[in-house]
Phi, psi and omega in degrees: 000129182310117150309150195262346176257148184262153209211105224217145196253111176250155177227103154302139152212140163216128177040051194242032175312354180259326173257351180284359154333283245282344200260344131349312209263316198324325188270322173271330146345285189305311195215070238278346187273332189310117157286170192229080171286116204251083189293076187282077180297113198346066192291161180251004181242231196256351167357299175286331182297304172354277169342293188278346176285312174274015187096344170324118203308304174238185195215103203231140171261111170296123172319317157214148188273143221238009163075172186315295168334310178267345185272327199273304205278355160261000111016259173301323175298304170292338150265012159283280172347329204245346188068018155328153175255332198203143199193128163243120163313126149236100186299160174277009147328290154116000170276350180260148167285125152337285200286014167301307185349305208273326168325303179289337186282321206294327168279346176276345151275016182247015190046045172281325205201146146307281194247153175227132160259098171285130210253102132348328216244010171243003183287121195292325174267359163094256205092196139354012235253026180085149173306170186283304198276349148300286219260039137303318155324285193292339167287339156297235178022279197318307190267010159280330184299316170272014145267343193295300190218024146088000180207141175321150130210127189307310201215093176255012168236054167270127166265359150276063195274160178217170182219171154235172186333278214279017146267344181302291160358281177318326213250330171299012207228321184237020174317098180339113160232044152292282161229045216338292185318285189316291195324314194300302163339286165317320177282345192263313200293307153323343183259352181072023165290154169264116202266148174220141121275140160246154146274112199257164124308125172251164158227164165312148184267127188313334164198189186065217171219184170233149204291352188235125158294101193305014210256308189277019201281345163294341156276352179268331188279340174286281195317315184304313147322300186303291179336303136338266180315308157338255196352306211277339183271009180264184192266163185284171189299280183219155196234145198207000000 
């Protein structure tokens, strides 16, 4: 059955050519009418044949790389451009699940919420979560977050997001690229979209590593706080 919102799955990848089949066909399987953007921040290895070998409705190759922020917020650009209604983050990994999908979607077509997140850490059955020391991180982030803007949110460097027009809009014009998940929380939440978490299930990512290290996460978590606070102290965008 056709989604009643038109709907576009963007996937950030750099040098992810061993899961971005898979997490393509995982989607389109799942969800056969859903286009697929396989956003290729400028990887050195097959990524983009990958991509495209595997069905991905497009393919946009970045020249060089520009980090989550910018491969997501080309994203976004493009499905303002293209006249989307609705757009979900799907990482190239292989750690966000298909059948997740409808979890996250399912309040932006039911008109609940602007951004939707999915949370690990409210899934009754667990999954995933990450190292003890990630998610220490992350429970700091929860509670800066409810003085900043006033609401809990559980898994705020969750890449798993779902929008609507006008936060896609927003975000195509104002998107973080230091550290896009937390800052956005803060940026969406000072602007007055309405935010939800849902629960989802995650896995472990399917190849590669991820750039942060226990040996830098106190130092990645120290920059992220700054950042984090910078946001909250600027003035809002727009009042909505």
């Amino acid at each position: 059955m056709r989604d009643p919102l038109k709907t576009l799955a963007i996937v950030p990848a750099y040098n992810e050519e061993k899961a971005v089949g898979a997490v393509v066909r995982s989607l389109k399987d799942r969800h056969p009418s859903l286009d697929v953007l396989v956003v290729n921040d400028g990887s050195t290895d097959e990524t983009s044949a990958k991509a495209r070998a595997s069905g991905a409705s497009a393919v946009i190759d970045l020249p060089c790389n520009l980090g989550i922020g910018g491969a997501v917020q080309t994203g976004f650009l493009y499905a303002v451009r293209e006249g989307y209604e609705a757009a979900f983050q799907f990482d190239g990994d292989g750690q966000h699940l298909a059948g997740e999908v409808d979890r996250i979607i399912g309040p932006i077509r039911a008109g609940e919420a602007d951004v939707v997140i999915g949370s690990r850490f409210l899934a009754p059955t667990g999954g995933f979560r990450s190292t003890a020391g990630r998610r220490a991180g992350i429970k700091i982030f929860e509670w800066v977050n409810s003085i900043l803007i006033g609401r809990r949110i559980t898994d705020n460097t969750s890449g798993f997001r779902a929008y609507n027009r006008t936060a896609l809009d927003f975000l195509s014009k104002h998107y973080p690229s230091d550290y896009p998940e937390p800052e956005a929380v803060i940026l969406l939440g000072r602007n007055g979209f309405r935010l939800k978490e849902v629960p989802v299930e995650m896995a472990e990512r399917t190849a590669g590593t991820s750039s942060i290290t226990a040996f830098r996460s106190v130092y990645y978590m120290i920059k992220v706080l700054l950042a984090v606070f910078m946001t909250a102290l600027r003035p809002p965008v727009q009042t909505r």
